[in-house]
C-alpha positions as CSV (number, residue, x, y, z in Angstrom):
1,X,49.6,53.2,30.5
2,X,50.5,56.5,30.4
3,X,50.2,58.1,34.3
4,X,50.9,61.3,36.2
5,X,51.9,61.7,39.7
6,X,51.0,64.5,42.3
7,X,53.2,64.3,44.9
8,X,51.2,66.3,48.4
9,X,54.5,68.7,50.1
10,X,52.5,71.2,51.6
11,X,52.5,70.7,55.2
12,X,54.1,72.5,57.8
13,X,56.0,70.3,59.5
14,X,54.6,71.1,63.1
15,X,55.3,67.9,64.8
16,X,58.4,67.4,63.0
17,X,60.3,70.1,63.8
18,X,60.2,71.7,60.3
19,X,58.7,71.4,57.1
20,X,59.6,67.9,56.2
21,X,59.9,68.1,52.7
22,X,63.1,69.5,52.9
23,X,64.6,67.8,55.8
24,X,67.2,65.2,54.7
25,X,66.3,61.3,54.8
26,X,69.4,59.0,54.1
27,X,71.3,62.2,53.0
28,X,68.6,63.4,50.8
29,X,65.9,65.5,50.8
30,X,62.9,63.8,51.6
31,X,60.8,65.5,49.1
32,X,63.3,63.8,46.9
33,X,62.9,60.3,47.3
34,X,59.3,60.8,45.4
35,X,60.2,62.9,42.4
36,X,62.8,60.3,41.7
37,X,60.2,57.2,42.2
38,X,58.0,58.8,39.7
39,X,60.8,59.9,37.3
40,X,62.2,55.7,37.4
41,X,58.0,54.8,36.9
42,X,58.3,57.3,33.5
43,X,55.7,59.4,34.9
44,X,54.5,61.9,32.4
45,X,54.2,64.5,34.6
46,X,55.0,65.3,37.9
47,X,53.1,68.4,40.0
48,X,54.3,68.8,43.5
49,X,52.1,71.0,45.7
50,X,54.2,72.8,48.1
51,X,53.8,76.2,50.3
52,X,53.6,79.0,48.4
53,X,56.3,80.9,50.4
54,X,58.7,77.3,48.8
55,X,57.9,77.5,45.5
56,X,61.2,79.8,44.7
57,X,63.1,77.1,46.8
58,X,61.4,74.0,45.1
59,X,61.9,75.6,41.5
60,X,65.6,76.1,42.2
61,X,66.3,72.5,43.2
62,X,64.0,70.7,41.1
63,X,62.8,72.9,38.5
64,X,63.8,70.7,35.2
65,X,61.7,67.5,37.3
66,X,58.7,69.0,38.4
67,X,56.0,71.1,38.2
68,X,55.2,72.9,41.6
69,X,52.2,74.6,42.3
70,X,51.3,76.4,45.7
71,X,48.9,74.4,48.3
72,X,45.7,75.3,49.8
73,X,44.3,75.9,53.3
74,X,44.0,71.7,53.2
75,X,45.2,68.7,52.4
76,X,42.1,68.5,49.6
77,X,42.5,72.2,48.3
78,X,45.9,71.4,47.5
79,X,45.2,68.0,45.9
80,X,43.1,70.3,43.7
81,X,45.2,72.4,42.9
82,X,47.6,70.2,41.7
83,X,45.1,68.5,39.7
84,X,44.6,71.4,37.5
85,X,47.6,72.0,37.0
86,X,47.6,68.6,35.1
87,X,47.7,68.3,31.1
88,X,46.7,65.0,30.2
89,X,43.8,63.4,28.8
90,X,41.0,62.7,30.9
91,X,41.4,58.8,30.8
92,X,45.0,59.2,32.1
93,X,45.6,57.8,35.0
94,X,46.8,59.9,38.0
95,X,48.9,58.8,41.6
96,X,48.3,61.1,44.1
97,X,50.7,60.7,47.2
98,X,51.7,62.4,50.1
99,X,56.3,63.4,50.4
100,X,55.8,62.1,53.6
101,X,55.5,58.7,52.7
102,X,59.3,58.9,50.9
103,X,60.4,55.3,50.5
104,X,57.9,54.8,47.4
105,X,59.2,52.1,45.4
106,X,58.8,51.1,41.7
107,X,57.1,47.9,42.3
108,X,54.5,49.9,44.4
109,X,53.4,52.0,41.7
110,X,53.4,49.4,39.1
111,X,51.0,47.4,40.9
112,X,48.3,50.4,41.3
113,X,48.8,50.9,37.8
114,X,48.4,47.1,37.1
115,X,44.3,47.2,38.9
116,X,43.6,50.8,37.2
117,X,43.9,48.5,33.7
118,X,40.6,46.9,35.0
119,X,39.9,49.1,37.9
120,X,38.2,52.5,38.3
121,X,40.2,53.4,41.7
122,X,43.3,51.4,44.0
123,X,45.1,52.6,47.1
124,X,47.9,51.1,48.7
125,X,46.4,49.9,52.3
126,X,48.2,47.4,55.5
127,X,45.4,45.6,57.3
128,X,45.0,46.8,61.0
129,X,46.8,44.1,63.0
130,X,46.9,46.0,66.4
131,X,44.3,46.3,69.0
132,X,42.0,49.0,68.8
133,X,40.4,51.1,71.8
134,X,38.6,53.8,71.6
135,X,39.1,55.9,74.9
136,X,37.6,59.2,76.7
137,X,40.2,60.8,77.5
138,X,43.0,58.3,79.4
139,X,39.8,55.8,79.8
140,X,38.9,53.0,77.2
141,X,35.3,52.7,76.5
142,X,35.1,50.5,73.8
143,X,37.3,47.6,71.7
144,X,35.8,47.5,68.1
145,X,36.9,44.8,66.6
146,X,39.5,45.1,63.8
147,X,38.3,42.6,61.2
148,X,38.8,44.1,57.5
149,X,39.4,47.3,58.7
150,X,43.0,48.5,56.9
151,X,45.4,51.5,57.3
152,X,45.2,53.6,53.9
153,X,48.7,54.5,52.4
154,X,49.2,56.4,49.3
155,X,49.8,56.4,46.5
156,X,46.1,56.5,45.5
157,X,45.3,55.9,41.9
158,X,42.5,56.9,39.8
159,X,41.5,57.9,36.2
160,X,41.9,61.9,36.0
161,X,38.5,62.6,35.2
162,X,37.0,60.3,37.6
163,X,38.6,62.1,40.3
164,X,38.5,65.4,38.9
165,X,34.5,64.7,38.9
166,X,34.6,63.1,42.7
167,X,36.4,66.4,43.9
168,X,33.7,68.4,41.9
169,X,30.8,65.9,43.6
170,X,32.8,66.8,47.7
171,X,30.5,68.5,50.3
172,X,32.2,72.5,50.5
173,X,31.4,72.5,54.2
174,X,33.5,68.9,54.6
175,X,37.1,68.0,54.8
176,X,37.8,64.6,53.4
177,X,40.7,62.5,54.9
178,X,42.2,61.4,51.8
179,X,41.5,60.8,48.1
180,X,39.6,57.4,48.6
181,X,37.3,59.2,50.5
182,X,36.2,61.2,47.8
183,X,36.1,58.5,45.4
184,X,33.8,56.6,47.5
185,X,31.2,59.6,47.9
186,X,30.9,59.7,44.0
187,X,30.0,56.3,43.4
188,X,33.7,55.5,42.6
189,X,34.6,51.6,44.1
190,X,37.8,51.5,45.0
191,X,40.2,48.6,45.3
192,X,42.2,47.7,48.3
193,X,46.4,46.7,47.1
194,X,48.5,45.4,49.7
195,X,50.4,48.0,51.3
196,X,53.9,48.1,52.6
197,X,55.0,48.7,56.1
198,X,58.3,51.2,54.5
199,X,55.6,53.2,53.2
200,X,55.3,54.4,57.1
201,X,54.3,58.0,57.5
202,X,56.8,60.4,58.7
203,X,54.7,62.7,61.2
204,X,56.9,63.0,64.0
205,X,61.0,62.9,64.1
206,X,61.6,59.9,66.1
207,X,59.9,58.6,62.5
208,X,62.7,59.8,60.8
209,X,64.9,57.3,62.4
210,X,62.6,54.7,61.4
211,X,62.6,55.1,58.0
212,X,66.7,55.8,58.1
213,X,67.3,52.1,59.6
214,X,64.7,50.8,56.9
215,X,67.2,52.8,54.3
216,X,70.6,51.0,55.9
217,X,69.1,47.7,56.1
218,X,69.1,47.5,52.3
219,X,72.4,49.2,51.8
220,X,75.7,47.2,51.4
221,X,78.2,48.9,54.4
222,X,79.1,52.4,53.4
223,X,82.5,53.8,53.2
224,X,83.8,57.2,54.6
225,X,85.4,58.9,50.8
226,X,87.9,61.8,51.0
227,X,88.2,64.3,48.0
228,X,90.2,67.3,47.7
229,X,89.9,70.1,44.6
230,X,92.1,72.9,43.7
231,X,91.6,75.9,41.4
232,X,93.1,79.2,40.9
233,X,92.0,82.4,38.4
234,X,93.5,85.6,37.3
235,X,92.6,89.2,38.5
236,X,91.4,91.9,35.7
237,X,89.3,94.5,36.0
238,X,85.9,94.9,38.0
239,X,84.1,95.9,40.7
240,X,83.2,93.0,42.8
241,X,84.1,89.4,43.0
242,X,82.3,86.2,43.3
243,X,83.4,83.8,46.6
244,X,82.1,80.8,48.0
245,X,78.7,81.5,46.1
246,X,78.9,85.6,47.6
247,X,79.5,88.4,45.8
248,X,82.1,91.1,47.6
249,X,82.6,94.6,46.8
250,X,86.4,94.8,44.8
251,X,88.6,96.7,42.6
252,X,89.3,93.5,40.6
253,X,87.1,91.1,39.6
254,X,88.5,86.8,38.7
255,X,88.0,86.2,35.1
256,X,86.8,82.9,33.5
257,X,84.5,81.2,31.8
258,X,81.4,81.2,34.0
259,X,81.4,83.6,37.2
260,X,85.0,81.9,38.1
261,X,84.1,81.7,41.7
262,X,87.2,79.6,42.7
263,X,85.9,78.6,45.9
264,X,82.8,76.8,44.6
265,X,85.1,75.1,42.1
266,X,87.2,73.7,44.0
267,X,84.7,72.3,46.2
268,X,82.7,70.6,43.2
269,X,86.1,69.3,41.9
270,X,86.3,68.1,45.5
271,X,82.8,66.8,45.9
272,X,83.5,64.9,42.1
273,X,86.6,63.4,43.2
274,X,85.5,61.6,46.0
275,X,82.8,60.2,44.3
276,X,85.2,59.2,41.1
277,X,83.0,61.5,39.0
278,X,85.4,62.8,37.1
279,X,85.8,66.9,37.4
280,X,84.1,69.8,37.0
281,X,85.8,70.1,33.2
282,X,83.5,66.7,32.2
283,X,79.9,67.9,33.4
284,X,80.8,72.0,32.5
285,X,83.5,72.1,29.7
286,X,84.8,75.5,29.6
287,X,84.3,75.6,25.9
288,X,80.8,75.2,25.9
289,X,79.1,78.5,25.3
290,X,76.3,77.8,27.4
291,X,78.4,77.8,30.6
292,X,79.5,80.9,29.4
293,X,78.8,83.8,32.6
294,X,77.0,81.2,34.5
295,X,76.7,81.1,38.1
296,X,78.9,78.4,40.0
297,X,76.1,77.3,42.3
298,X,75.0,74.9,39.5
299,X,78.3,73.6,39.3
300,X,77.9,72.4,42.9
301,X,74.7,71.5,43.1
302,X,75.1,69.1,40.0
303,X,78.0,67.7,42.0
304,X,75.7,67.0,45.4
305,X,73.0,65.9,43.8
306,X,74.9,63.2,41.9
307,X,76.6,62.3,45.2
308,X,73.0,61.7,46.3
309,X,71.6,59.9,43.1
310,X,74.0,57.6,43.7
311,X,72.7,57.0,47.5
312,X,76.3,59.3,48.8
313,X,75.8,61.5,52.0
314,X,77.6,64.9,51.9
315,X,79.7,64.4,55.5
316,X,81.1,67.9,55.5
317,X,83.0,70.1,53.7
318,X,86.3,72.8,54.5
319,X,87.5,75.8,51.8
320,X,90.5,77.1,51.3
321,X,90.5,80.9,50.4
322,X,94.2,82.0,49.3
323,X,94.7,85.7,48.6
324,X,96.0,89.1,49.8
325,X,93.0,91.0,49.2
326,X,90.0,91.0,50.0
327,X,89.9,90.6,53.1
328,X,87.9,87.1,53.6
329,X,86.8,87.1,57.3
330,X,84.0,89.9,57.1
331,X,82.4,87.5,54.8
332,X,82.9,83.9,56.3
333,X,79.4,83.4,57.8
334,X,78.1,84.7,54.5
335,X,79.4,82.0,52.3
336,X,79.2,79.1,54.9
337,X,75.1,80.1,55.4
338,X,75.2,80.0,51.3
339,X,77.4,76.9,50.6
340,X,75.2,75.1,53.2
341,X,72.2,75.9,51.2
342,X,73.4,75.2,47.4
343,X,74.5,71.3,49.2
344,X,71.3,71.0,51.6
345,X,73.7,70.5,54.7
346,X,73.7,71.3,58.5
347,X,75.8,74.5,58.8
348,X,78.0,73.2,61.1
349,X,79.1,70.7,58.6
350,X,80.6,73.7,56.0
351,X,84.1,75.4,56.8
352,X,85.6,78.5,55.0
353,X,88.3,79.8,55.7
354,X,91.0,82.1,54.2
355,X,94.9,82.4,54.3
356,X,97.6,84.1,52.8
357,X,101.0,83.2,51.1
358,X,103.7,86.4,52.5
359,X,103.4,88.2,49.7
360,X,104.9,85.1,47.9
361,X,103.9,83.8,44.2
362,X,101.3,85.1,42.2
363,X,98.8,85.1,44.9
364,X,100.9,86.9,47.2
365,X,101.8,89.5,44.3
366,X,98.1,89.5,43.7
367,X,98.2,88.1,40.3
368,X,95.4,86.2,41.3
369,X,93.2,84.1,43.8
370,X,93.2,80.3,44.9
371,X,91.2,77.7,46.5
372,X,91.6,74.4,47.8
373,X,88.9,72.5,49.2
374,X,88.2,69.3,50.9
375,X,85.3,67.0,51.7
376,X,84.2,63.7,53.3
377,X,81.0,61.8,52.0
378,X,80.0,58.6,52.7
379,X,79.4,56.3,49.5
């Protein structure tokens, strides 16, 4: 059955400390624990609604995965919006789910699309096993009973036109808690699928550790990985030089291939060793002509998110700047702030620093620049 997915990323993170969609979950970004469910399901297309102030952001990091489209002033105007940005035909079926519910597996989304081959509608919903009060204030006034009332998850599957038409159908003065919801009001009947309790909600942070001991309980013991890189380019004429993913002001520029920014090289050759990828030369050979000019944050970021793919957490990293000139220091914040943003890491887990060789060899006669790097991830 061919499906699409619309993955919900729009909130603002208030009682999580930040925008949760980009906080990291098991050493990824959490908004990336969906795209990559939907990729494995062969999703047809995937449209992630996200602020619009993220978009830039989002594009940048998943660009060549997803479709992202800016949300609304709700939860339902940005489910709308991502529905029209869809391009399928109308009898496709469409999985709409919140980022906030990352640890979406496979077998979840084959068994919605297994009831929509019979099914108009079918959410993912845990039957309410708890107590239930309803208070006033700090004071319970009643105990409705709990029989077949359940906890909706998502995803929440549908045909495209069906809810297309349902959204169409919704009360403009009303706010509908979810997609079922809507269904319902147009007539839609919608089928109950057993839920699953790792499909928890992140809303606040201690949920965050939650979900990470759900993660390690399925994990084989991970294992601390060292990896070290090394380049070195000539000088030639220019104006300004690229370092650690910054560009400086100089009377020489390094020459190479791409932008030969030597400290992001090393650091992917770094980031590649430790994870026995191989080296920068296999994923970027230098006589492609594509990679010809090309910036070296997609170098690195090619490197962390392979690290991540294969379930690795970037621990932290330390560069290596070896030169006479220029001077290095002015710009060290500079390049740690954007070498923490290309990997998606804490600052304080990113280290440049700069040294010199005493006028010795061909960095010290200033020949040209080198870098050495080294990282820690756990694997």
């Amino acid at each position: 059955m061919t499906f699409h997915a619309i993955i919900v990323a729009g909130g603002s993170g208030s009682r999580s400390g930040g925008k949760k969609q980009w906080m990291l979950l098991g050493g990824r970004p959490v908004l990336d624990w969906s795209i990559a469910a939907f990729e494995e399901a062969g999703a047809a297309q995937i449209v992630v609604v996200v602020p619009d102030e993220d978009i830039s952001q989002a594009e940048s990091a998943y660009g060549d995965r997803a479709t992202f489209v800016a949300g609304g002033t709700d939860r339902a105007q940005s489910v709308r919006n991502g529905l029209s940005a869809l391009r399928g035909d109308p009898n496709d079926a469409v999985l709409i789910h919140d980022a906030a519910r990352p640890l979406l597996k496979l077998h979840h989304i084959n068994a919605l699309l297994a009831e929509l081959e019979t099914k108009p509608a079918a959410i993912l919903a845990l039957p309410v096993t708890d107590s239930l009060k309803r208070g006033d204030q700090n004071r319970i006034v009643e105990s409705p009973p709990r029989d077949n009332l359940w906890r909706a998850q998502t995803p929440q599957a549908f045909r495209l036109h069906d809810i297309r038409r349902a959204y169409d159908r919704w009360p403009t003065n009303d706010t509908p808690t979810d997609e079922a919801m809507v269904a319902a009001h147009a007539g839609i009947n919608v089928t109950l699928v057993e839920g699953d309790i790792r499909l928890h909600k992140l809303t606040y942070l201690s949920d965050f550790a939650f979900l990470d001991a759900l993660i390690n309980s399925d994990k084989p013991m991970k294992q601390m990985r060292i990896g070290q890189g090394f380049d070195a380019h000539r000088w030639g004429d220019g104006q300004s030089v690229w370092l650690c993913g910054v560009e400086i002001p100089h009377n020489k520029t390094l020459i190479g291939h791409s932008d030969a920014d030597a400290g992001l090289h090393a650091l992917t050759d770094a980031l590649l060793g430790a994870a026995s990828l191989g080296d920068i030369g296999d994923h970027f050979p230098p006589t492609d002509p594509q990679w010809k000019g090309a910036s070296s944050d997609l170098f690195l970021q090619h490197a962390a998110n392979l690290i991540r793919q294969h379930g690795g957490e970037i621990v932290n990293v330390d560069v290596t700047l070896i030169c006479e000139n220029p001077k290095i220091k002015p710009h060290r914040e500079a390049m740690r702030q954007r070498v923490a943003a290309i990997l998606a890491i804490d600052l304080d887990r990113v280290s440049v620093k700069a040294t010199t060789t005493e006028k010795m060899g061909f960095t010290g006669r200033e020949e040209g620049l080198a870098a050495q790097a080294v990282c820690a991830i756990m694997l």
